[in-house]
N, C-alpha and C positions, 0 to 999 in steps of 0.2 A: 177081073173086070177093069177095064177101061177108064176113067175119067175125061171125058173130051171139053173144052171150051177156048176160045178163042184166044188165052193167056198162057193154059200148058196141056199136054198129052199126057197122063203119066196113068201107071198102073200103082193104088195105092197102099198094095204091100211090095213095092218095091223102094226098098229102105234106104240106097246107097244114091237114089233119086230125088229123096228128101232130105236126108242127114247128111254132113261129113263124112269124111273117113273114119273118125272115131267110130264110126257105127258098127263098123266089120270086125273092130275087135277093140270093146270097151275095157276091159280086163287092165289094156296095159295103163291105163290115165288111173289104174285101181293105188297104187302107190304115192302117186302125187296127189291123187287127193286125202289119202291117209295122213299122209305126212303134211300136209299145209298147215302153216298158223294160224291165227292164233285157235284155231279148232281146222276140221276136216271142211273142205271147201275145196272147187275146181270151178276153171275158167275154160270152157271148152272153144280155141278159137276152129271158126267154121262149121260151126254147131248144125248150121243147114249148109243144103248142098248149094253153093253163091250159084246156081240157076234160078232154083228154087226161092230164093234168097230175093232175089231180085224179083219172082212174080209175086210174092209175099209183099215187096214194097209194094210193088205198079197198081196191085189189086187192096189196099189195103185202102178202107173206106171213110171217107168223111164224116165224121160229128153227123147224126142224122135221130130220126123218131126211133130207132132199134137199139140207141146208146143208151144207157141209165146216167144220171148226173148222184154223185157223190161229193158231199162238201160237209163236210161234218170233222168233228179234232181229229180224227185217224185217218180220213184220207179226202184226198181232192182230186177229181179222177174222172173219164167218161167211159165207161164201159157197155160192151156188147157181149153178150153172153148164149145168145137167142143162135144156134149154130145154124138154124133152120134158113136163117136169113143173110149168113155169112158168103162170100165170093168161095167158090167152089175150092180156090187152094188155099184158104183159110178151114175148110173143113177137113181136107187132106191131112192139114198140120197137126189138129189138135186129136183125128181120129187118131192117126198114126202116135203121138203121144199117150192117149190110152191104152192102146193096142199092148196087149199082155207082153208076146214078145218083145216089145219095146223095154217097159215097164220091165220084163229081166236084163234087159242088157244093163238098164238105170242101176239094177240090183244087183248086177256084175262091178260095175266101175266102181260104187259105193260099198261093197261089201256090205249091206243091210239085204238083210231077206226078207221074203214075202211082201215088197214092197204092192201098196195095193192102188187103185186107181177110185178118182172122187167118181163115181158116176154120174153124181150130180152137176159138174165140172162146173159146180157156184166159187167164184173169182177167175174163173178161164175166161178167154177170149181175148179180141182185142180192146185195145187200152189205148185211150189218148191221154197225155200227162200235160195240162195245161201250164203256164210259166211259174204257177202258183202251184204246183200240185206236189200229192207228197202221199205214202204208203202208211205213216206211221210203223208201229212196232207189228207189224204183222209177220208172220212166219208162215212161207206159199212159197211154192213152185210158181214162177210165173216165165211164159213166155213172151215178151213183148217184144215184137221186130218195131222198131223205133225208125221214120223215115229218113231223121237226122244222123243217125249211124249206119247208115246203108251203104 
């Protein structure tokens, strides 16, 4: 199936559309990440495909009534979570991060099995980090395409 809207064309199990090249063959980033200090960690550059990347910024949505406001000692943060209401290659992103096959390549590079996927995808989505803002000690996957690193 197709995805069509005015920002990109893409079919959304085409992987090599949305990810990097890392994606065709996660296996080999499997060493460097074993071997990082001070614990197993990896910095995947090009993590998305810089097309993709770029409609990711263009479409990526203003502070609006679908963000949740968080200010509390662990974090200060705007979040959107609500996928229903997300720009169509905002939905692309995080389906395809679900997406099992995905979730095994993750569990290829990292040598951990049966890695499994939040259903609930409660702290997914997009993220605005105000000048004050901050994660505290949390331990997440997060993907946040940031417009200031674009």
């Amino acid at each position: 199936m197709e995805i069509k809207n005015s920002k990109i064309e893409i079919n959304p199990k085409d992987y090599s559309k949305i990810f990097g090249d890392w994606i065709k063959n996660p296996e080999i980033l499997q060493e460097k990440f074993k071997n990082a200090k001070p614990y197993p960690n990896i910095v995947i550059e090009n993590f998305l495909n810089e097309d993709f990347a770029k409609v990711i910024k263009e479409t990526f949505p203003e502070i609006n009534e679908h963000f949740h406001k968080y200010n509390n000692p662990i974090e200060v943060k705007y979040s959107m979570d609500d996928i229903s209401v997300m720009p169509n290659e905002h939905r692309i992103l995080y389906d395809a991060l679900a997406d099992p096959e995905v979730i095994n390549k993750f569990s290829l590079l990292t040598g951990i099995p049966n890695l499994l996927n939040d259903i609930y995808r409660h702290g997914a989505g997009d993220v605005h980090m105000p000048n004050n803002g901050r994660l505290g000690k949390i331990l997440n996957l997060i993907t946040n395409i940031m417009k200031e690193f674009i």
